[in-house]
N, CA, C and O atoms as a MOPAC input file, in Angstrom:
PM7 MOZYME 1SCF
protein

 N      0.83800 1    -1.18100 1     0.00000 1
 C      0.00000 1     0.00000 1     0.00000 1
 C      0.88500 1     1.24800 1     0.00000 1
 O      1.81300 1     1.35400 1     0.80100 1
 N      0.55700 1     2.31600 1    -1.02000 1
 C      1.62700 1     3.61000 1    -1.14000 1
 C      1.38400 1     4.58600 1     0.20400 1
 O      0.25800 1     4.84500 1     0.62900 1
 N      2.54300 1     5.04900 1     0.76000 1
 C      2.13400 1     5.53900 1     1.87500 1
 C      3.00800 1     6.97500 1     2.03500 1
 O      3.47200 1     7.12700 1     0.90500 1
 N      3.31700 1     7.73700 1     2.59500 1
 C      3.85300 1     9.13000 1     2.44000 1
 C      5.43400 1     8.80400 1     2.85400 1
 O      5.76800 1     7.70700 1     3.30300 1
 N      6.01400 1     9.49700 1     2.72100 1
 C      7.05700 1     9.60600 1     2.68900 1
 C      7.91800 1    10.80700 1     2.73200 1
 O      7.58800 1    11.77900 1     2.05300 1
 N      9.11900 1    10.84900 1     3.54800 1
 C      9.62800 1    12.25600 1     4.55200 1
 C     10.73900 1    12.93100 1     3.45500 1
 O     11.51000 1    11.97100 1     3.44500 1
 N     11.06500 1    13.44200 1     2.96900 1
 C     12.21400 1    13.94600 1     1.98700 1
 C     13.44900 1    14.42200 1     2.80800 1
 O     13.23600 1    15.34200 1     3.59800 1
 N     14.37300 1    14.05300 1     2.74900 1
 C     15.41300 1    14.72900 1     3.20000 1
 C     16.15000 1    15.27700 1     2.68800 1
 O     16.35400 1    14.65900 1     1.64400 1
 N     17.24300 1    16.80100 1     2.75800 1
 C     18.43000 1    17.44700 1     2.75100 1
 C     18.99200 1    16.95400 1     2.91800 1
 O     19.58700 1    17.00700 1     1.84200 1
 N     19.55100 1    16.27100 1     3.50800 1
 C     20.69500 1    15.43600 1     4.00900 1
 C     21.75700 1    15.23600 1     2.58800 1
 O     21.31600 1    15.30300 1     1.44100 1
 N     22.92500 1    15.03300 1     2.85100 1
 C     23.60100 1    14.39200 1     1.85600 1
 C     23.53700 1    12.86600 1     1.79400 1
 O     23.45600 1    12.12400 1     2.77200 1
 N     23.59300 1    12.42800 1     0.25800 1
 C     23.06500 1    10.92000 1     0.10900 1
 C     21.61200 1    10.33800 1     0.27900 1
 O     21.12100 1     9.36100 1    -0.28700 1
 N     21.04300 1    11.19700 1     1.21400 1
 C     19.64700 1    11.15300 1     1.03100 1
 C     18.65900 1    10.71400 1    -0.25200 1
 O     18.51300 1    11.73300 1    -0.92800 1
 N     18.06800 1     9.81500 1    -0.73400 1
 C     17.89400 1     9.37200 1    -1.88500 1
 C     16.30100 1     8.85400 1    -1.43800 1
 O     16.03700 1     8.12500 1    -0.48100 1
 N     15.24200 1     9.50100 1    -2.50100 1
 C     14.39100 1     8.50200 1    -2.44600 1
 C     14.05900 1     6.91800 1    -3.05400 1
 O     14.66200 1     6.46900 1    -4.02900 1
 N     13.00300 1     6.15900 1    -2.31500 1
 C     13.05300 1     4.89400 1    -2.38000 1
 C     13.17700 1     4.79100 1    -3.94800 1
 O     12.92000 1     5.86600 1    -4.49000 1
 N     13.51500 1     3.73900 1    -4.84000 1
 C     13.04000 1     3.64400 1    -5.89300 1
 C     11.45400 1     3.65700 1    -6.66700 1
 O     10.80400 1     2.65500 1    -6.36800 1
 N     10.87500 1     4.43900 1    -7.42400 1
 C      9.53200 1     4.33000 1    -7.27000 1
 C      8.85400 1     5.17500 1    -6.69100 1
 O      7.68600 1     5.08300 1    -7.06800 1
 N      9.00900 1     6.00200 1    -5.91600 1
 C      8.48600 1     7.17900 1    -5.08500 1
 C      8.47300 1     8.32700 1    -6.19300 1
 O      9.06900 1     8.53000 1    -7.25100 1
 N      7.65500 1     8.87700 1    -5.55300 1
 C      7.60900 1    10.45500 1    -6.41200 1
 C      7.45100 1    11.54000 1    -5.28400 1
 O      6.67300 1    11.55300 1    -4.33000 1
 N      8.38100 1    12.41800 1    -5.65200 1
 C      8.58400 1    13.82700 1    -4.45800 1
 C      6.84200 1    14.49800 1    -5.53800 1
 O      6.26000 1    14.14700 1    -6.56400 1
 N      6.68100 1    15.47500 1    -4.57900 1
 C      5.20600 1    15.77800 1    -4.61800 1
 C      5.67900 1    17.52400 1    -3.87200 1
 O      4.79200 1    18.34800 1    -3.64700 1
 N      6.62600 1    17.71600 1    -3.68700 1
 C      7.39300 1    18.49000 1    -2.37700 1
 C      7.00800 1    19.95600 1    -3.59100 1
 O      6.55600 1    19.91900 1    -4.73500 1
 N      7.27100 1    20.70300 1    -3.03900 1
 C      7.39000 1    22.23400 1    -3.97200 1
 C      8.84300 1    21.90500 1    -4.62700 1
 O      9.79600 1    21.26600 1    -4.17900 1
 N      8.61400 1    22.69700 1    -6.05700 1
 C      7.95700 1    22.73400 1    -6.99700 1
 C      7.72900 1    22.31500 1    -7.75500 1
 O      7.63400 1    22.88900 1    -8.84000 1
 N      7.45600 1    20.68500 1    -7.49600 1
 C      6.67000 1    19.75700 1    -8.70200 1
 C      5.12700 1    20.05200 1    -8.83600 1
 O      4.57600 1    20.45500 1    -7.81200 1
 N      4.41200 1    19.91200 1    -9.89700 1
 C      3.40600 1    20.14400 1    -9.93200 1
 C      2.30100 1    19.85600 1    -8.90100 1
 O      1.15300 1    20.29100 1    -8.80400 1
 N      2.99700 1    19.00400 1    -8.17600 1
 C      2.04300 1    18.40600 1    -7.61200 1
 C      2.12100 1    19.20600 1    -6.00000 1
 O      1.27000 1    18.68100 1    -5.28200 1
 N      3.02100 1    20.49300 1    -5.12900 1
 C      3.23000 1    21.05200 1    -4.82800 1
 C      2.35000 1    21.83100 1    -4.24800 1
 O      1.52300 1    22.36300 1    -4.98900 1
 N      2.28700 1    22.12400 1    -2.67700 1
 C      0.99900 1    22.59500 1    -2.02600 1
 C      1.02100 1    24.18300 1    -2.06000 1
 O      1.44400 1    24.73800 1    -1.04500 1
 N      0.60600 1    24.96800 1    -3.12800 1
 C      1.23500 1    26.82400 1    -3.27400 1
 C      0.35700 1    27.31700 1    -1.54100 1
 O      0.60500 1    28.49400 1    -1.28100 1
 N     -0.31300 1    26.79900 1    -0.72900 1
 C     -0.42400 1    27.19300 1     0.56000 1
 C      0.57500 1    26.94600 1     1.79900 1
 O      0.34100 1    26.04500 1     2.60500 1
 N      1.58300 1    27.69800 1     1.90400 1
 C      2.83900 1    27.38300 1     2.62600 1
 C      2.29100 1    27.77900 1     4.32600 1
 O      1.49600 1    28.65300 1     4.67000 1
 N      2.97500 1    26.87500 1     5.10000 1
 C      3.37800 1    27.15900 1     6.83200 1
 C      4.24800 1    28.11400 1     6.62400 1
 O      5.25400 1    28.09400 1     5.91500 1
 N      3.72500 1    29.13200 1     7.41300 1
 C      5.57100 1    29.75600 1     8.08200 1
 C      5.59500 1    30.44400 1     9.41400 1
 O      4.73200 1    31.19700 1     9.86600 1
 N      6.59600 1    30.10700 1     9.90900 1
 C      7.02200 1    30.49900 1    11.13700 1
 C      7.18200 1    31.78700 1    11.38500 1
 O      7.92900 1    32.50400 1    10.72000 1
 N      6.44000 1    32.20500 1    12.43500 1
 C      6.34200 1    33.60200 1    12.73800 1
 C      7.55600 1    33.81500 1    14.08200 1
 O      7.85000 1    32.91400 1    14.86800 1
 N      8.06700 1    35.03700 1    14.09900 1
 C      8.76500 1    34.97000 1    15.34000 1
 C      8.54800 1    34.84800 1    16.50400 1
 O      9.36400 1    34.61100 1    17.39500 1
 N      7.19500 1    35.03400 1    16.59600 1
 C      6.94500 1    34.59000 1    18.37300 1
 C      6.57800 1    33.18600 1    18.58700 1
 O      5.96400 1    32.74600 1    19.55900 1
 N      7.08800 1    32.42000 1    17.41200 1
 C      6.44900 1    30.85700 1    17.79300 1
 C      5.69600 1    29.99200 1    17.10600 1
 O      5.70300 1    28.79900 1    16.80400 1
 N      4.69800 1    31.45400 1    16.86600 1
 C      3.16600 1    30.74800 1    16.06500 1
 C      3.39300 1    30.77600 1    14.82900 1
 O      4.54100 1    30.98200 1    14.43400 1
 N      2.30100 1    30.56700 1    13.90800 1
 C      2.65500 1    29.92000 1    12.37500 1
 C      1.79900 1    30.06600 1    12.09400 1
 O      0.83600 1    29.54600 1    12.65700 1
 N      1.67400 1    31.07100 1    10.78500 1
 C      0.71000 1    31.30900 1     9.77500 1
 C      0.64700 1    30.11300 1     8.32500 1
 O      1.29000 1    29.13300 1     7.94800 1
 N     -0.29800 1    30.75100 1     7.95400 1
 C     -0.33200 1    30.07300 1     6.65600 1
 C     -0.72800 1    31.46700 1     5.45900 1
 O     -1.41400 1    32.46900 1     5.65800 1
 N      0.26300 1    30.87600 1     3.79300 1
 C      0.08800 1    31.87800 1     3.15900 1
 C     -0.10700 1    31.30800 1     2.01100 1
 O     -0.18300 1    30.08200 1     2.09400 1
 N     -0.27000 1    31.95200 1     0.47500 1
 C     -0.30800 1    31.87100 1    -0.33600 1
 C      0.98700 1    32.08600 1    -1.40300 1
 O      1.01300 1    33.24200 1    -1.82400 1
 N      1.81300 1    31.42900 1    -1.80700 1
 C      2.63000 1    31.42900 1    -2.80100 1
 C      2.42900 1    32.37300 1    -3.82400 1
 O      1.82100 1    32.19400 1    -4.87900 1
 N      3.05700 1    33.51900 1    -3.37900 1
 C      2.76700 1    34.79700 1    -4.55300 1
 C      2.74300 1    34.68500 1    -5.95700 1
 O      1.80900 1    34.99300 1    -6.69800 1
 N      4.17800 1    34.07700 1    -6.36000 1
 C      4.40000 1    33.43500 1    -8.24100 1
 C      2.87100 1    32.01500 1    -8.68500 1
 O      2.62900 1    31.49400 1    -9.77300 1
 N      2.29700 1    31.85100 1    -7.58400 1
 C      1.31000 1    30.62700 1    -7.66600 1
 C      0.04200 1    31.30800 1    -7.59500 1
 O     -0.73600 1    30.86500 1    -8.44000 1
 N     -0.37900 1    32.11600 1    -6.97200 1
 C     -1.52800 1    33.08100 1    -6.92200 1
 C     -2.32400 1    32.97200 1    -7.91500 1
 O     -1.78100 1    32.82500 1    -9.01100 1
 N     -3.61100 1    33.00100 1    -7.87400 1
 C     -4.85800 1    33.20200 1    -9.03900 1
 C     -5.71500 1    33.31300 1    -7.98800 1
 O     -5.54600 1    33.09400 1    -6.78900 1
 N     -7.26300 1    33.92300 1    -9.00600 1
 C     -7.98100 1    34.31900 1    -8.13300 1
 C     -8.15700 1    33.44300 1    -7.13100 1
 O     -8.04700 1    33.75200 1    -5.94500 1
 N     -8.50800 1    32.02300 1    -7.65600 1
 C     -9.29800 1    30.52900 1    -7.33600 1
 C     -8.34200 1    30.66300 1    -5.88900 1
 O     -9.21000 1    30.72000 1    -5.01800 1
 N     -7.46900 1    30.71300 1    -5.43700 1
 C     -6.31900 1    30.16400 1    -4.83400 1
 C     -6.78900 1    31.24700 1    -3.49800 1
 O     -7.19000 1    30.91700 1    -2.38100 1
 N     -6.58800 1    32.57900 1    -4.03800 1
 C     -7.26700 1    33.49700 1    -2.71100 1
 C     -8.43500 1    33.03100 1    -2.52400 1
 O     -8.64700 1    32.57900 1    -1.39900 1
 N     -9.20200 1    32.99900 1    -3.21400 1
 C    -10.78200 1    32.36900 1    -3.18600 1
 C    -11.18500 1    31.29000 1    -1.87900 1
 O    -11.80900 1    31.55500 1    -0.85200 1
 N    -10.62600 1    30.06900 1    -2.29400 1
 C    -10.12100 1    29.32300 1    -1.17300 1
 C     -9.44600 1    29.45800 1     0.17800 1
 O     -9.85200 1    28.89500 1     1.19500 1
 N     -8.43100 1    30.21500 1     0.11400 1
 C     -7.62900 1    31.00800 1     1.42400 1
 C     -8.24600 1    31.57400 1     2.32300 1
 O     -8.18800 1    31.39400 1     3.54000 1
 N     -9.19900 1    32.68000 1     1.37800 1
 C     -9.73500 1    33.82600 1     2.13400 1
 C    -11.42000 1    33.36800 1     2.99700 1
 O    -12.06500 1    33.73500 1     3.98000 1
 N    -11.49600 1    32.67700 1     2.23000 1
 C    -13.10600 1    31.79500 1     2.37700 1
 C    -12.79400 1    30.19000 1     3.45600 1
 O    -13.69900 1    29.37500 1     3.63900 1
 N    -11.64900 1    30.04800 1     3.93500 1
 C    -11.14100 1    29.08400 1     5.27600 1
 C    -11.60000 1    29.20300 1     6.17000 1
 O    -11.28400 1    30.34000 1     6.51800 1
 N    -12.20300 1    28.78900 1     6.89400 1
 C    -13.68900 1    29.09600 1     7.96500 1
 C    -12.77200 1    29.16300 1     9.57100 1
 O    -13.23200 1    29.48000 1    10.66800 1
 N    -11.50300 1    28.79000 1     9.26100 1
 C    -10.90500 1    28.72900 1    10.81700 1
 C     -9.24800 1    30.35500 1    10.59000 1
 O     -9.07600 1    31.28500 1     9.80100 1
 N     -8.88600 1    30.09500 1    11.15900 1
 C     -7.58200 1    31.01300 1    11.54300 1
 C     -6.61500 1    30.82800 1    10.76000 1
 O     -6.51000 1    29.67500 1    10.34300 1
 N     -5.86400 1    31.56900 1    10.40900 1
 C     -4.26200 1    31.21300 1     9.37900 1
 C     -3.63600 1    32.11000 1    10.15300 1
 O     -2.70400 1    32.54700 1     9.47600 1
 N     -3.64400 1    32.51700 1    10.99300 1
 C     -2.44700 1    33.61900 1    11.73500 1
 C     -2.24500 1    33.27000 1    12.94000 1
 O     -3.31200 1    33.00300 1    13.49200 1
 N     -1.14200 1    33.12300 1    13.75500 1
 C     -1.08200 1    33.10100 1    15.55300 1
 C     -1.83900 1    31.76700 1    15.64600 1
 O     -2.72400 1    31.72200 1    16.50100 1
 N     -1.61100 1    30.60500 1    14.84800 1
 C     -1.50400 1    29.52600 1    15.23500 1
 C     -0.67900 1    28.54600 1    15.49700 1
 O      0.45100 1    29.00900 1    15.34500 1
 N     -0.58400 1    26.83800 1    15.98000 1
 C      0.29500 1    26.21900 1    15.76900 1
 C      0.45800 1    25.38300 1    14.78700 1
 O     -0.32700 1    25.06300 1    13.89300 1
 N      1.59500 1    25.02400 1    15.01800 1
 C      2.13600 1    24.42900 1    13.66600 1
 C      1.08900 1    23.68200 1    13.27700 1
 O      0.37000 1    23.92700 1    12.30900 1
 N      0.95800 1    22.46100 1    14.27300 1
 C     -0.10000 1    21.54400 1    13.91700 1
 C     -1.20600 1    21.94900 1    13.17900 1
 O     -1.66000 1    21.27300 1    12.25700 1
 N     -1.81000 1    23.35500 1    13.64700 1
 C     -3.43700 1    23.91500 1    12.98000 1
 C     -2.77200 1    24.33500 1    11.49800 1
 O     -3.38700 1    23.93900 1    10.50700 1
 N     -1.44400 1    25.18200 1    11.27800 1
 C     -1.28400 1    25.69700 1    10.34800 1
 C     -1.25000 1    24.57600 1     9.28500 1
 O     -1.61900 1    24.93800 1     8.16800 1
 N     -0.78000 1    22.94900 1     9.45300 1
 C     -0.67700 1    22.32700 1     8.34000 1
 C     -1.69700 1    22.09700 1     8.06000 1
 O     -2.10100 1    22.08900 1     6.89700 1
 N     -2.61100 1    21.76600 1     9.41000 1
 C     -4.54900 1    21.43400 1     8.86500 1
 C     -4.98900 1    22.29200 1     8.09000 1
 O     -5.74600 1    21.98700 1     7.16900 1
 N     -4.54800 1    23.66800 1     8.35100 1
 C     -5.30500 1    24.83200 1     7.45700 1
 C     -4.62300 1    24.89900 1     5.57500 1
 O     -5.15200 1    25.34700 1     4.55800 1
 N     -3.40900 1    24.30100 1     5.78300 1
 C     -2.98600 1    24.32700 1     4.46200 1
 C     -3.30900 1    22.81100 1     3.66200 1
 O     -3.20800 1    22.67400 1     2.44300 1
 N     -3.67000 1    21.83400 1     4.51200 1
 C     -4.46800 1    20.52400 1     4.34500 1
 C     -5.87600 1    20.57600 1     3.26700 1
 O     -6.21200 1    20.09200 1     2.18700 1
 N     -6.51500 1    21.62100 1     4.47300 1
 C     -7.94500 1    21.79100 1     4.08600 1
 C     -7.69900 1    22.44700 1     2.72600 1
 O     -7.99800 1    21.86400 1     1.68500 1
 N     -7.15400 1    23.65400 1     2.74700 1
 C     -7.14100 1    24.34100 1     1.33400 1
 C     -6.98200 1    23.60200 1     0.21000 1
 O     -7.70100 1    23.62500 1    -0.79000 1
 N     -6.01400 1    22.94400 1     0.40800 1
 C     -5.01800 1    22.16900 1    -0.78400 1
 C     -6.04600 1    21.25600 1    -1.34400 1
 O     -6.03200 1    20.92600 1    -2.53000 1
 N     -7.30700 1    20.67500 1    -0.14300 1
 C     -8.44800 1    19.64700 1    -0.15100 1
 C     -9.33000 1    20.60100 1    -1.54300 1
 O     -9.59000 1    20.24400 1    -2.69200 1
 N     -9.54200 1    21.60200 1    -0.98500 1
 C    -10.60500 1    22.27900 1    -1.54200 1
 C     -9.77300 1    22.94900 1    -3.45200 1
 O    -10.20700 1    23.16800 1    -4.58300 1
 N     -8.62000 1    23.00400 1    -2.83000 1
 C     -8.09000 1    23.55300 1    -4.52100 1
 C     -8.41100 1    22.09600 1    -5.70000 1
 O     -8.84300 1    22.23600 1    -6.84400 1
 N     -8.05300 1    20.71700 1    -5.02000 1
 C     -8.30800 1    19.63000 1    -5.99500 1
 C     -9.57700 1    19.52000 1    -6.22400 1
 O     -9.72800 1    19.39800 1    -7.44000 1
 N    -10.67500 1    19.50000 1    -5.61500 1
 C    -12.15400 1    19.76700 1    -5.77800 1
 C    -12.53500 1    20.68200 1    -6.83800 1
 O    -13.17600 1    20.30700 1    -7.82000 1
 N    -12.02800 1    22.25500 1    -6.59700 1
 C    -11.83700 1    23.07000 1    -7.82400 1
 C    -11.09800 1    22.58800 1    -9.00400 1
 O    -11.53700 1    22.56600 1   -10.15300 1
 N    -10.07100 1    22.25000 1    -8.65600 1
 C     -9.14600 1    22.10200 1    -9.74300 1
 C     -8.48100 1    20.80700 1   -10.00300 1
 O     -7.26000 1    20.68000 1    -9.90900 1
 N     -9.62300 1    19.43200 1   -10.46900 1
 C     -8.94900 1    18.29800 1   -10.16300 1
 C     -7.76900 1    17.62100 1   -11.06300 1
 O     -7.50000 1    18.03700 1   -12.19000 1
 N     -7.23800 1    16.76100 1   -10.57200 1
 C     -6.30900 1    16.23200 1   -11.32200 1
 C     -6.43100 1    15.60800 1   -12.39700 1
 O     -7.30800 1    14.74700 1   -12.46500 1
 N     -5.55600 1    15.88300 1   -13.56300 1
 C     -6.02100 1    14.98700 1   -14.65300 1
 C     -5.91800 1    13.17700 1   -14.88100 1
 O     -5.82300 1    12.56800 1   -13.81500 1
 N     -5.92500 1    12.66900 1   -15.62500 1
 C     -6.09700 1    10.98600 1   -15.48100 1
 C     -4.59100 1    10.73200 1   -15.57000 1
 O     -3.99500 1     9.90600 1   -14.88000 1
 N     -4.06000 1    11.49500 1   -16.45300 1
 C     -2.70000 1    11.06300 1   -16.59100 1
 C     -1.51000 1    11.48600 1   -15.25400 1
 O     -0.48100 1    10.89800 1   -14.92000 1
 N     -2.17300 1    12.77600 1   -14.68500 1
 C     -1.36000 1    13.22700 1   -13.12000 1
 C     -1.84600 1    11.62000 1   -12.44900 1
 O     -1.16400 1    10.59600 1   -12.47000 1
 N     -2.95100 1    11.76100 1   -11.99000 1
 C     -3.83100 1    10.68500 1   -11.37500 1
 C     -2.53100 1     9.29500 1   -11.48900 1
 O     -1.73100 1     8.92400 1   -10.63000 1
 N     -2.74900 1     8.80700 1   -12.85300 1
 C     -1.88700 1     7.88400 1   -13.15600 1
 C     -0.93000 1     7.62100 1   -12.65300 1
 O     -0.72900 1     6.59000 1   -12.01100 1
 N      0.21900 1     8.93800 1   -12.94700 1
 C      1.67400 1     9.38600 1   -12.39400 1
 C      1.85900 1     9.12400 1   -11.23500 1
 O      3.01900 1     8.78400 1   -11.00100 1
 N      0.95600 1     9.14400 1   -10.09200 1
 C      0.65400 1     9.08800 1    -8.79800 1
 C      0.35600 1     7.54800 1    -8.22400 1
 O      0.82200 1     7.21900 1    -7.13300 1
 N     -0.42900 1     6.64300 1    -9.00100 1
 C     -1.34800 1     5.36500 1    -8.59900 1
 C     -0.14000 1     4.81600 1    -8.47900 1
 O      0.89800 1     5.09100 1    -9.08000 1
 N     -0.45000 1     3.65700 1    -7.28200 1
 C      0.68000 1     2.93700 1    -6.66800 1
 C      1.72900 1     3.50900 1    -6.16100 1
 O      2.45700 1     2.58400 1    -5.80000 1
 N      2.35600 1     4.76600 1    -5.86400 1
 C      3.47200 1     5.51700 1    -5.69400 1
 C      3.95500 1     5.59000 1    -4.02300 1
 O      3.00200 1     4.91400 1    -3.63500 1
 N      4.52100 1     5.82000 1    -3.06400 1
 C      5.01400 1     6.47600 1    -2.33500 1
 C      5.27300 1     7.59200 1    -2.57100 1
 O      6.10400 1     7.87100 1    -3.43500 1
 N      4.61600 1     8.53700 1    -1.85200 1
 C      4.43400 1     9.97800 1    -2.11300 1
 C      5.47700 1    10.47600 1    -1.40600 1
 O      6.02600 1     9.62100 1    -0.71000 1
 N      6.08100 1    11.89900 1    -1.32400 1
 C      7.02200 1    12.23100 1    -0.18500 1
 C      6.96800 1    13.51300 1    -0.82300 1
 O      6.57100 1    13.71100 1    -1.97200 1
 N      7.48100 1    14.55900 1     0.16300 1
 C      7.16700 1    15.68300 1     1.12400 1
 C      7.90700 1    15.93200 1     2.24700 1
 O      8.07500 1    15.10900 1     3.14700 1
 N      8.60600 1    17.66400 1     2.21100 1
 C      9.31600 1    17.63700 1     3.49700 1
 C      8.51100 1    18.31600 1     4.75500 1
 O      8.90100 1    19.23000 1     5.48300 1
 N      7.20700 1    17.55900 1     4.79400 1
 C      6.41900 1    17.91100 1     6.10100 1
 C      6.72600 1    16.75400 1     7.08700 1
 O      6.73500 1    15.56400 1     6.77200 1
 N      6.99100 1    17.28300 1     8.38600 1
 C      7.37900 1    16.10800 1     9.46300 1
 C      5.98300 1    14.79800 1     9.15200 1
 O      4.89500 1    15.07000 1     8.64500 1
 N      6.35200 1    13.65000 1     9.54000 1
 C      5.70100 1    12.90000 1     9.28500 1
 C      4.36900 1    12.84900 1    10.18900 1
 O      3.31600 1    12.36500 1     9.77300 1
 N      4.51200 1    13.33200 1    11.30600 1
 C      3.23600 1    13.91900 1    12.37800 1
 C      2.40400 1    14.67400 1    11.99300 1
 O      1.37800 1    14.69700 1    12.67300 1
 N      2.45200 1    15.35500 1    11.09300 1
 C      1.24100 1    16.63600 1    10.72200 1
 C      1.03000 1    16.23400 1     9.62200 1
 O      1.69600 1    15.65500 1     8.76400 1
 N     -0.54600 1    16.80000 1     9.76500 1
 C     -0.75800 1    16.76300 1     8.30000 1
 C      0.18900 1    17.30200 1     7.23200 1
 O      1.17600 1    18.02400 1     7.37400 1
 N     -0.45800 1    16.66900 1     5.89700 1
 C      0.20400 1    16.91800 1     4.72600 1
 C     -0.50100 1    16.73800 1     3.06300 1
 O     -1.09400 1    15.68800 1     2.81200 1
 N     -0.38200 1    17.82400 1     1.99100 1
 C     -1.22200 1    17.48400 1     0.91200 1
 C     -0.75500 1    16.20800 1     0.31100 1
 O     -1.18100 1    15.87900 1    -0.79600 1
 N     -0.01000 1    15.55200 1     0.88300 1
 C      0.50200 1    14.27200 1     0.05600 1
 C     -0.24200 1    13.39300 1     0.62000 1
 O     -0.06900 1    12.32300 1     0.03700 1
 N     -1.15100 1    13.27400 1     1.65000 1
 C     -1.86200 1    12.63200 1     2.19900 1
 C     -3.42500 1    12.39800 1     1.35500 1
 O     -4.11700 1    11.38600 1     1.24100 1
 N     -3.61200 1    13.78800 1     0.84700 1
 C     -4.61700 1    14.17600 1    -0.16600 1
 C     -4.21200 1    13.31500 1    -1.46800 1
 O     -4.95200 1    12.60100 1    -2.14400 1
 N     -3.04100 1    13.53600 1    -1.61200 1
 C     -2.90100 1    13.10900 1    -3.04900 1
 C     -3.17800 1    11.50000 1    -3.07800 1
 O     -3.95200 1    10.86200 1    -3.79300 1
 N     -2.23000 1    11.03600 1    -1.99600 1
 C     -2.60300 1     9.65700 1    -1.92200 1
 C     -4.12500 1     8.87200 1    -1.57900 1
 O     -4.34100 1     7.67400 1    -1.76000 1
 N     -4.80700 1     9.57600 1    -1.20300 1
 C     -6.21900 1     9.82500 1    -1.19900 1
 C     -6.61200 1     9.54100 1    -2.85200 1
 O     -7.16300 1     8.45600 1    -3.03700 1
 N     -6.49200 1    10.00100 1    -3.51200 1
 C     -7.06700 1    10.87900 1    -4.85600 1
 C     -6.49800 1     9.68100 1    -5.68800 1
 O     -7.16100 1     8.86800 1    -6.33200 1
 N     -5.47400 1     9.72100 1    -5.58400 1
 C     -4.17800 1     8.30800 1    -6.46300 1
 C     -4.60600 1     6.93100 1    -6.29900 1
 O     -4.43300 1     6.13400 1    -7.22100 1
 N     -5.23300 1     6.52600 1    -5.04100 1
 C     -5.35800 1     5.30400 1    -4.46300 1
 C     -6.59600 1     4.93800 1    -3.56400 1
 O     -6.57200 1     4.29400 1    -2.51500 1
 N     -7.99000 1     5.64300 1    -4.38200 1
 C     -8.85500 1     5.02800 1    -3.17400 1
 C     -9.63900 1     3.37700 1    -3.21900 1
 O    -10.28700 1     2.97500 1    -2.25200 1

């Protein structure tokens, strides 16, 4: 069963054979980023070069908080979006394809949510 998978920096770091990074900026790439604010908490934003209306549309219309949260809420909030951008904007048969059977990976800690979780959703139900 394809299951997510952690990306590393590291040197030598190599994914499995068969895996597909999903990480920014492959297409498949969540343009709703976490970021760390200096007092701790963690917003969530929109990828400026990625922007369209659809994208604020979604952002701005998020029924919970994107500012002065924690990490944990900020990945749910970039979870949910990323949920709602494939709904708008779904994948084609041949992405779809690219994806079926895969190990997905992503450099989101393996504890929080993540849109690769979505994807593998979408790839493999």
């Amino acid at each position: 069963m394809p299951k997510r998978l952690k990306l590393s920096r590291r040197r030598g770091a190599a994914l499995p054979k068969g895996a597909r990074s999903v990480a920014r900026p492959s297409r498949f790439g969540n343009p709703f980023r976490v970021v760390p604010m200096p007092d701790g908490t963690y917003r969530v934003s929109v990828d400026e070069k990625d922007a369209d209306k659809m994208l604020y549309r979604i952002f701005i219309n998020h029924p919970g908080p994107r500012m002065n949260i924690s990490r944990r809420q900020a990945h749910q909030v970039a979870l949910d979006c990323y949920r709602a951008l494939r709904i708008r904007r779904p994948l084609t048969a041949d992405q779809i394809e690219n994806l079926r059977g895969r190990h997905l990976a992503c450099y989101c800690p393996e504890h929080l949510p993540c849109h690769a979780d979505v994807l593998l959703d979408i790839a493999n139900p």
